[in-house]
C-alpha positions in Angstrom: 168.3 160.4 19.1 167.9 156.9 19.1 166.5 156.3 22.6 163.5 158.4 21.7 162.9 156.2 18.5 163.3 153.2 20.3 160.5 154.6 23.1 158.4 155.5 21.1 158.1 152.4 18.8 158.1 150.6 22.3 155.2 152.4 23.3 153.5 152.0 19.6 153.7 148.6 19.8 152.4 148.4 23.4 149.4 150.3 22.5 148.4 148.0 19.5 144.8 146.0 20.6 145.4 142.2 20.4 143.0 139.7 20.7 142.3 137.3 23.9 139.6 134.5 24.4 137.9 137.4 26.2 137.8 140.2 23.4 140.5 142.6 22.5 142.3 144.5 24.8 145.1 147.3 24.8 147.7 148.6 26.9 149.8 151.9 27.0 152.8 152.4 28.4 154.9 155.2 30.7 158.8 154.6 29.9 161.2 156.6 31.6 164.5 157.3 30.2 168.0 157.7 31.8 171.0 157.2 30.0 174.3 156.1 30.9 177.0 157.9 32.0 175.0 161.3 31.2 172.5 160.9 34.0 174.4 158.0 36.4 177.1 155.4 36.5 176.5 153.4 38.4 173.4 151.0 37.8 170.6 151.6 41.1 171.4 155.7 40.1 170.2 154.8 36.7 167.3 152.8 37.2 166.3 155.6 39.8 166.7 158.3 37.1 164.7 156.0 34.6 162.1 155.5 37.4 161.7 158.8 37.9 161.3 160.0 34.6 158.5 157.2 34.4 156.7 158.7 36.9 156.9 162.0 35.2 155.2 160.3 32.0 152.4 159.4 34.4 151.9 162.2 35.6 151.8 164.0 32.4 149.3 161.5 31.3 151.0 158.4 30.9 151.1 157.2 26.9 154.3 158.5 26.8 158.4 158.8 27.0 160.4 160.8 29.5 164.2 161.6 29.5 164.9 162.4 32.8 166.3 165.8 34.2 167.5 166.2 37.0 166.2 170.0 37.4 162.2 169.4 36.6 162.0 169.9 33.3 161.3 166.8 30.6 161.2 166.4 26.9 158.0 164.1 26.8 156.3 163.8 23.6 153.7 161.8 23.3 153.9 158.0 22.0 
């Protein structure tokens, strides 16, 4: 599954401190995942399915990738 390898490295990277004048800082990421033409076809349904599924990764505590479902349930392992 190359979408999850792809999120996941994404979120990896993301998550790796870097420095600033000010110190170092981090950041994590919440990447929803809808893919084309199994969850839409045409592109505002996509991004919607994608936005969902990113709010699902927050709310399963954000650090993470969603593929979205359209019943509830997600696949969301942690990045």
């Amino acid at each position: 599954m190359r979408h999850w390898r792809l999120a996941n490295q994404l979120c990896q990277a993301l998550a790796e401190p870097f420095a600033l004048s000010v110190g170092e800082v981090g950041v994590s990421a919440s990447i929803g995942v809808a893919l084309f033409p199994l969850h839409a076809q045409e592109e505002a349904a996509l991004i919607h399915c994608a936005d969902q599924a990113m709010y699902q990764a927050k709310a399963e505590g954000r650090h993470r990738a969603v593929l979205y479902s359209p019943i509830g349930s997600t696949d969301a392992p942690t990045c």
